[in-house]
C-alpha positions in Angstrom: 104.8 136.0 111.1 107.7 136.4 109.1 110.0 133.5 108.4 113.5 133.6 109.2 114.6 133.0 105.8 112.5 135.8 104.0 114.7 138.2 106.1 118.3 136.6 105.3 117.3 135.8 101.8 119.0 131.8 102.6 116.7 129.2 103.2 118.1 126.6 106.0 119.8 124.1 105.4 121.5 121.0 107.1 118.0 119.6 108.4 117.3 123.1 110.0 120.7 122.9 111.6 121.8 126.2 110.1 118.9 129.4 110.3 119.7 132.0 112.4 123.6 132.0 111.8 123.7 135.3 109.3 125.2 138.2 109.3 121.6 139.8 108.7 120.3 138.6 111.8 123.1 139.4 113.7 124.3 142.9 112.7 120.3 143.5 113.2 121.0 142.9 116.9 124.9 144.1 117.8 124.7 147.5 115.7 124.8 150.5 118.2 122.3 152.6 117.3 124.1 155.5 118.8 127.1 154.8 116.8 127.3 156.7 113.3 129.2 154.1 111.7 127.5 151.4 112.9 124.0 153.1 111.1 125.7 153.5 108.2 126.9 150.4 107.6 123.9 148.9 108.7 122.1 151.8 105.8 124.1 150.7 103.2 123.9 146.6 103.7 120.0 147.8 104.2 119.8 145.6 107.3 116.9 146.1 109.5 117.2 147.0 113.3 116.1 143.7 115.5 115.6 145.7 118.8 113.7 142.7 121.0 115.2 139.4 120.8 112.9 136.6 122.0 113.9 132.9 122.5 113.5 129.8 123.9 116.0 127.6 123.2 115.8 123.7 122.2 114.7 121.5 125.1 117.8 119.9 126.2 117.0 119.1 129.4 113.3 117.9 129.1 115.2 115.2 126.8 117.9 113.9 128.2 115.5 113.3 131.5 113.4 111.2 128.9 113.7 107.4 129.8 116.3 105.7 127.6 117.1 109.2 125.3 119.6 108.1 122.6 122.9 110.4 122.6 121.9 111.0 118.9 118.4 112.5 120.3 120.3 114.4 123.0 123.2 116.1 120.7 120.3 116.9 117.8 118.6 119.2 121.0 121.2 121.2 122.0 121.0 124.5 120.7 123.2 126.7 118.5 121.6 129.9 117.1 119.3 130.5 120.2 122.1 131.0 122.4 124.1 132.7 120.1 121.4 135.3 119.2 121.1 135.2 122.8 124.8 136.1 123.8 124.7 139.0 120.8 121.5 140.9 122.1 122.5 140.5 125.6 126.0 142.2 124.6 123.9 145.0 123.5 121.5 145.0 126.0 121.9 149.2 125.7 119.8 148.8 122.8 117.9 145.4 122.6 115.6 143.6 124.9 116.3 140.0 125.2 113.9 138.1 126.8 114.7 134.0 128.2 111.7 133.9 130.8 108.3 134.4 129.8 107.7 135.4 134.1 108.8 138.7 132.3 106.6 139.2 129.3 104.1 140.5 132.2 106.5 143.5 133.1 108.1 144.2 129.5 104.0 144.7 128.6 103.9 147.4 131.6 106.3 149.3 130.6 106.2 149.4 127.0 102.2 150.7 127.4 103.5 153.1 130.6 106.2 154.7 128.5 106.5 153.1 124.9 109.6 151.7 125.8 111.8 149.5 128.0 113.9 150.9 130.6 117.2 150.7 130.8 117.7 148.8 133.9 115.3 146.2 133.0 117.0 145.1 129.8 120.2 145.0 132.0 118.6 142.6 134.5 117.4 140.8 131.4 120.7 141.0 129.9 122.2 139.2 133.1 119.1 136.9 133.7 120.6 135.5 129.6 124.3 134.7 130.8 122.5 132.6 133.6 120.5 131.0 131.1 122.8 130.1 128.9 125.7 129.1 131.3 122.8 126.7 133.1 122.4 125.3 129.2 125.9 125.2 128.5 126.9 123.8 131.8 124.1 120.6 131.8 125.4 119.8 128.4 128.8 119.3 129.2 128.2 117.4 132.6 125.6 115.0 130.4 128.5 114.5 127.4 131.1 113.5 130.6 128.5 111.2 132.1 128.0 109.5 128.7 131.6 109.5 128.0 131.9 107.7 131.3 129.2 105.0 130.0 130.8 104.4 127.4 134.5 103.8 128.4 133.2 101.6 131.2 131.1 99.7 128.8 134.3 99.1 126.6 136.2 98.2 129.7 133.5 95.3 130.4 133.8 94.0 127.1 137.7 94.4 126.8 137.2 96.1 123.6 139.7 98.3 124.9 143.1 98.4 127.0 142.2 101.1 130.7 145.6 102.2 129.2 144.7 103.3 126.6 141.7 105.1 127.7 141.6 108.6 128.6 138.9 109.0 131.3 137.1 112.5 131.8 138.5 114.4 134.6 136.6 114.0 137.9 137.8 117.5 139.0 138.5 119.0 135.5 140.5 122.5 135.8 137.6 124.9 135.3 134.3 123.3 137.3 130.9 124.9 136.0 127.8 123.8 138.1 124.3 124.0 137.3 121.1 124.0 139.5 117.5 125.0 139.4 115.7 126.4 142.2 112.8 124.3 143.6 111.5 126.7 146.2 112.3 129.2 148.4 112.0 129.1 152.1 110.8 131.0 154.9 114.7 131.1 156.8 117.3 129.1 156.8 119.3 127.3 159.4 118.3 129.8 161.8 115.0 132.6 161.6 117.6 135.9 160.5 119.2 133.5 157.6 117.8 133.7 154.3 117.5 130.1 152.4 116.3 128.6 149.1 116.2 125.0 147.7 117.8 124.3 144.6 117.9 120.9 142.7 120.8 119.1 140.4 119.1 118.7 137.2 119.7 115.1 135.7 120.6 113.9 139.7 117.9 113.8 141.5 116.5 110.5 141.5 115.9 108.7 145.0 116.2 112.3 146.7 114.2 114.8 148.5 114.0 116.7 145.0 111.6 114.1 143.5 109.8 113.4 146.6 106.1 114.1 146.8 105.0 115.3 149.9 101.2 114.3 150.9 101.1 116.1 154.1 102.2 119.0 156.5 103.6 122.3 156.4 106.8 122.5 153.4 110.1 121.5 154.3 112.4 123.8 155.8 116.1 124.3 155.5 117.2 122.1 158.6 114.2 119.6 157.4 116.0 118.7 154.3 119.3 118.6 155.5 118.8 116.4 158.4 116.2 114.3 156.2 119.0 113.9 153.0 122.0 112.5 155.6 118.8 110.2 157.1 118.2 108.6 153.9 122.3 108.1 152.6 122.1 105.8 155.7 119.0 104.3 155.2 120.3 103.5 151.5 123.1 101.1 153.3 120.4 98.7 154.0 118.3 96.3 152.2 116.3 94.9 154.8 113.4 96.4 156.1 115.0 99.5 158.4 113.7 102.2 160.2 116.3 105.1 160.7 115.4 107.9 162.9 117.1 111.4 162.8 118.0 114.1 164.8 119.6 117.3 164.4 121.3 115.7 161.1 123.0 112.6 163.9 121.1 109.1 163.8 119.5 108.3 167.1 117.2 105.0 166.1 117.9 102.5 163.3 117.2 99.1 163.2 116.0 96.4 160.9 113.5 93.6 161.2 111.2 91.2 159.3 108.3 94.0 159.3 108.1 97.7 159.4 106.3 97.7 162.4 108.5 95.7 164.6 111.7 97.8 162.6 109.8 101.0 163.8 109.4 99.7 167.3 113.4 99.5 167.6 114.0 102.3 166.5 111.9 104.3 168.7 112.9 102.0 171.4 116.5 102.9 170.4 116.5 106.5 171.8 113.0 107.4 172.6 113.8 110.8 173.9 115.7 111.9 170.7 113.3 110.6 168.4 110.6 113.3 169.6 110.6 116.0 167.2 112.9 114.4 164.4 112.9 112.5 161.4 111.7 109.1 160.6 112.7 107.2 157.1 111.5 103.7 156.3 112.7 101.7 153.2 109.3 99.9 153.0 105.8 100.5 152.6 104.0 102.2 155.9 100.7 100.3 157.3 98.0 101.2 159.5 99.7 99.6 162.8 103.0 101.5 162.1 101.5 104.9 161.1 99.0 104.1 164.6 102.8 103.5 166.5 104.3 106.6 164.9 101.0 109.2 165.7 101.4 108.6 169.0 104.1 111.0 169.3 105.9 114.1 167.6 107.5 113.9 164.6 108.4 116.7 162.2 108.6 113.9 159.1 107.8 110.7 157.7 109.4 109.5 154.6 108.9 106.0 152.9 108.3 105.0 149.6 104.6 104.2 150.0 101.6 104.3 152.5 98.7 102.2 152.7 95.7 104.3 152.3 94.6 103.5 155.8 98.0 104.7 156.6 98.1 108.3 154.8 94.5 108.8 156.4 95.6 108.2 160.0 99.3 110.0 159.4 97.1 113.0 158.3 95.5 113.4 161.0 98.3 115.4 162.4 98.4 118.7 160.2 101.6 119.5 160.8 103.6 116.6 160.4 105.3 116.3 157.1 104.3 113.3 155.2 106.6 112.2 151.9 106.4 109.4 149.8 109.6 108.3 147.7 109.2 105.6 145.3 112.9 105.6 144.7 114.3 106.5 148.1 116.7 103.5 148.0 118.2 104.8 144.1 121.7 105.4 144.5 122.6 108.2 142.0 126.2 108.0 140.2 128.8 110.5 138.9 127.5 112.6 142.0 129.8 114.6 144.1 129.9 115.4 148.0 130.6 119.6 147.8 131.0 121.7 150.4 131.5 125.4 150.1 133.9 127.0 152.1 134.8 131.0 152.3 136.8 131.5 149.0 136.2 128.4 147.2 134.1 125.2 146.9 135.9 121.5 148.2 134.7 118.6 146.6 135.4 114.6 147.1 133.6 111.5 145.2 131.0 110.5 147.3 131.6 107.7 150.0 129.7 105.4 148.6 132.1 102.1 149.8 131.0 99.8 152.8 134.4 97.8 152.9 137.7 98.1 151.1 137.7 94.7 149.3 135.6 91.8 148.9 137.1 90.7 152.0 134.9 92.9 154.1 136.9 92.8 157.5 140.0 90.7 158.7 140.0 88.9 162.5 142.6 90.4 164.2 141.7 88.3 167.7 142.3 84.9 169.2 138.6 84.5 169.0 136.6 85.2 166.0 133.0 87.0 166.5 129.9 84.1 166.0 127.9 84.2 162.7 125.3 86.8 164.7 128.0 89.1 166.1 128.7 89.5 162.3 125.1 90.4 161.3 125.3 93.4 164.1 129.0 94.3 163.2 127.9 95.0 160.1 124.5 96.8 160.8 126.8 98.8 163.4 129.7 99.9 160.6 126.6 101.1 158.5 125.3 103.1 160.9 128.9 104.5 162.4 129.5 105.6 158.4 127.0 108.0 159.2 127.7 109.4 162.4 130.1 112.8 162.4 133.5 112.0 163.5 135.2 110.9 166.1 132.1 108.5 166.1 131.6 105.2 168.0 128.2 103.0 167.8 126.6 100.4 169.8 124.4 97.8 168.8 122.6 94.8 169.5 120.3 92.6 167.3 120.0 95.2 164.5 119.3 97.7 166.9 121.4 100.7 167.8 121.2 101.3 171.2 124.0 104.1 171.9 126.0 106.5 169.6 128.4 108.8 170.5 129.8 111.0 167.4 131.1 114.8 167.3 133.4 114.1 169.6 136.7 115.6 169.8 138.3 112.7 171.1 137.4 108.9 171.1 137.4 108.0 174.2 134.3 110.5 174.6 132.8 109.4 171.9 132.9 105.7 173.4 131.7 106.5 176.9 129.1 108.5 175.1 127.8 106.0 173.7 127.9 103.4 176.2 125.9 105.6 178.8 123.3 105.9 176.1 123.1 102.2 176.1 123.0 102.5 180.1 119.3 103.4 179.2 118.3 99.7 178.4 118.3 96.8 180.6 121.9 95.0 180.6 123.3 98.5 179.1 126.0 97.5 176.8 126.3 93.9 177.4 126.4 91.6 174.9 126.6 94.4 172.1 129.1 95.6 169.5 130.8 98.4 169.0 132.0 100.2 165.8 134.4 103.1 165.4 134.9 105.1 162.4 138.3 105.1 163.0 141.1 103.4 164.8 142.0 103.5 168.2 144.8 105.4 168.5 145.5 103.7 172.3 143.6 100.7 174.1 141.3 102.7 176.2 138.4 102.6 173.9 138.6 98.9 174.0 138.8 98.5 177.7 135.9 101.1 178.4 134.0 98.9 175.5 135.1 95.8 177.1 134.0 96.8 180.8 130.6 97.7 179.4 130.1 94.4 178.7 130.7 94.8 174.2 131.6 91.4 173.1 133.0 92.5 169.7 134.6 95.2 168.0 135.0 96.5 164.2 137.1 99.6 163.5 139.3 100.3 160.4 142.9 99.8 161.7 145.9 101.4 161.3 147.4 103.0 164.7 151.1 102.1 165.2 149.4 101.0 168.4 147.1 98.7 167.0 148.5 95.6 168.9 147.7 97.6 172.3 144.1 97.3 171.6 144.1 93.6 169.7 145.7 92.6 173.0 143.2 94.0 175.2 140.5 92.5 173.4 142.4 89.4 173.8 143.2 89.4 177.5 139.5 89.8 177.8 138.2 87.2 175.1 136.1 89.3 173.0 136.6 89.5 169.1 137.7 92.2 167.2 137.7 92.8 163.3 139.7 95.5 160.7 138.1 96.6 158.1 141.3 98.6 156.3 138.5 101.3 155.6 138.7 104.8 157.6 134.4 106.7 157.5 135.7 110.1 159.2 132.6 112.1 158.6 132.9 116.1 159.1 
């Protein structure tokens, strides 16, 4: 082995910070060798031809996902000369062969011992496969630098070391937006059998999510799976009680909270037991034997919780098929992350809704009568659960239970009747439950459908020049109604 130095003729300096960074080592990679007065130069500086680059660069990631990695630690592993020598062979990929991914040594071999040589195509494909390593690197060091920038202005902030104005924040949506992801797997299709799919995961962002979940059970998650399992467990993150939601088709269909997991299960089956067949069930406590017992006995594509008891995992595995996933963290609420959706052109992206209420005043009584100390309790289980729900979106519940949601409606009124024939399915239907909307009633038929049902109180956000239509209709009729000043459209 020849040491770096032996070739340039400098030993490094700067604790190793500077080695690579010579005009030795780089005119040994960029000369074209086709070009007459590139060789000569190169002749008379009597530089040697570097014609295969191989690097792998200082582990940047694997430290800043080390538990309580100093900035100092993080900054002294990010690498300079690797990706510059990188960048230079890749630039003459004609001539060099760069190689980031040791999945390739195995075909570089091939083909040097088939023809003495690397073809031309495959340094260009490792020429490109470079750009997408380094821009990955590149890209998951500036988004760690913002985050800790972030930190650390807040921190000053708490301590009033500083004045907010005279703080400059980093930009939320700065004007060039690089992103970087890692594949976790590819899949068999997508959303449906003729669509390709693959999973990919948000390095540094992935704790609490279906990224660092281990699954114990059951066939690998498919593309509908995850998506209908990651909008499952944002609602399930609302609560802090023992909660049960169940998913379908990416639309809650059963949630509901109790002292045990068991009796939290029971509700939410209850809840909708026809739409619960075939979907997703997420619990925000440990699984026993009686609940895994209650949940074999019918179909479900997946479980998720953040533990099993072992006689739990051994009767949930009995069924094959059905996907089993243990979270430790599933109730970890990441920051800094963004809600992105990509749309033909270009890529729209908000802060994540991460807000209950608008205030510490959680709702204002808009009513003569103000709801009791238990219509509370429901009116806030049902605004958690209506958060949720796509838009227009109306729920129904009673005693920490759902028992009917309407959402995806093009109108409210649908979305309210929608749900109150779901309720129809329970004894009493509606009565004596609560309804929440997402948004606000823009006339006072939603309140006088809800009222005829038998709902007793009502939380929505607000807001209609016609709000006084509906506060009177709730009046007329004695129930309660609340504002919370806080729109949850969800598209």
């Amino acid at each position: 082995m020849t040491e770096v130095c032996e070739i340039t003729g400098f030993n490094e300096c700067l604790d190793g910070r500077v080695k690579t960074l010579h005009p030795v080592i780089h005119a040994g990679i960029l000369n074209i060798r086709d070009n007459p007065k590139h060789q000569q130069e190169i002749k008379e500086l009597q530089i040697d031809n570097i014609d295969f680059v191989v690097v792998n660069l200082y582990p940047f990631k694997e430290t800043i996902l080390k538990p309580n990695v100093t900035l100092e630690d993080a900054i002294e592993n990010i690498d300079i000369g690797g990706p510059t020598m990188l960048r230079s062979a890749a630039k003459n990929s004609k001539d060099v062969t760069v190689v980031v991914d040791p999945l390739d040594y195995d075909k570089i071999i091939a083909e040097l011992k088939a023809n003495n040589e690397v073809t031309s195509q495959t340094k260009s494909y490792l020429a490109y496969k470079v750009f997408l390593h380094t821009s990955n690197y590149d890209a998951m060091i500036a988004r760690y630098l913002g985050d800790q920038l972030q930190t650390q202005l807040e921190s000053q902030l708490q301590s009033k070391e500083v004045l907010i104005e005279q703080i400059t924040f980093p930009e939320t949506f700065p004007e060039k937006l690089t992103l970087t992801f890692e594949k976790i797997q590819d899949m068999r299709y997508g959303e449906n059998p003729h669509q390709n799919a693959a999973f990919y995961k948000e390095v540094g962002y992935t704790k609490g999510t279906l990224a660092e979940a281990k699954q114990i059970n059951g066939k690998e998650l498919s593309y509908n799976n995850i998506n209908d399992a990651n909008g499952a467990l944002a609602l399930l993150r609302e609560f802090t009680e023992k909660t049960v939601v169940a998913v379908k088709h990416a639309t809650p269909c059963g949630v509901a909270s109790a002292n045990s997991i068991y009796e939290a299960y029971t509700k939410a089956y209850k809840a909708d037991p026809i739409s619960i067949f075939g979907g997703i069930v997420v619990c925000n406590c440990e699984v026993d034997e009686e609940t895994a017992l209650k949940m074999n006995e019918i179909f479900l594509e997946i479980v998720i919780a953040p533990s099993y008891t072992i006689g739990a995992q051994k009767i949930l595995k009995k069924k094959k098929n059905l996907r089993v996933l243990e979270l430790p963290e599933i109730q970890y609420v990441n920051k800094n992350t963004l809600d992105m959706k990509k749309v033909d052109g270009g890529l729209i992206i908000q802060e994540t809704n991460d807000r209950l209420f608008n205030s510490d005043v959680e709702f204002k009584v808009v009513t003569k009568i103000p709801p009791t100390i238990d219509q509370i309790e429901d009116l806030r289980f049902a605004w958690k659960i209506v958060k949720h729900v796509k838009s227009n979106a109306i729920t129904l519940a009673k005693d920490k239970m759902s028992i009917g949601i309407g959402g995806g409606q093009v109108n409210r009124i649908w979305a309210t009747k929608q749900a109150i024939e779901h309720a129809k399915e329970f004894v009493g239907g509606a009565f004596g439950a609560v309804l929440a909307s997402d948004a606000f009633f823009p006339f006072d038929d939603c309140a006088f459908e809800a009222i005829k049902s038998g709902v007793t109180a009502i939380i929505q956000p607000g807001g209609s020049v016609r709000d006084q239509d509906s506060i009177d209709m709730c009046d007329k009729h004695g129930i309660s109604m609340v504002f919370t000043s806080m729109r949850h459209f969800k598209h």
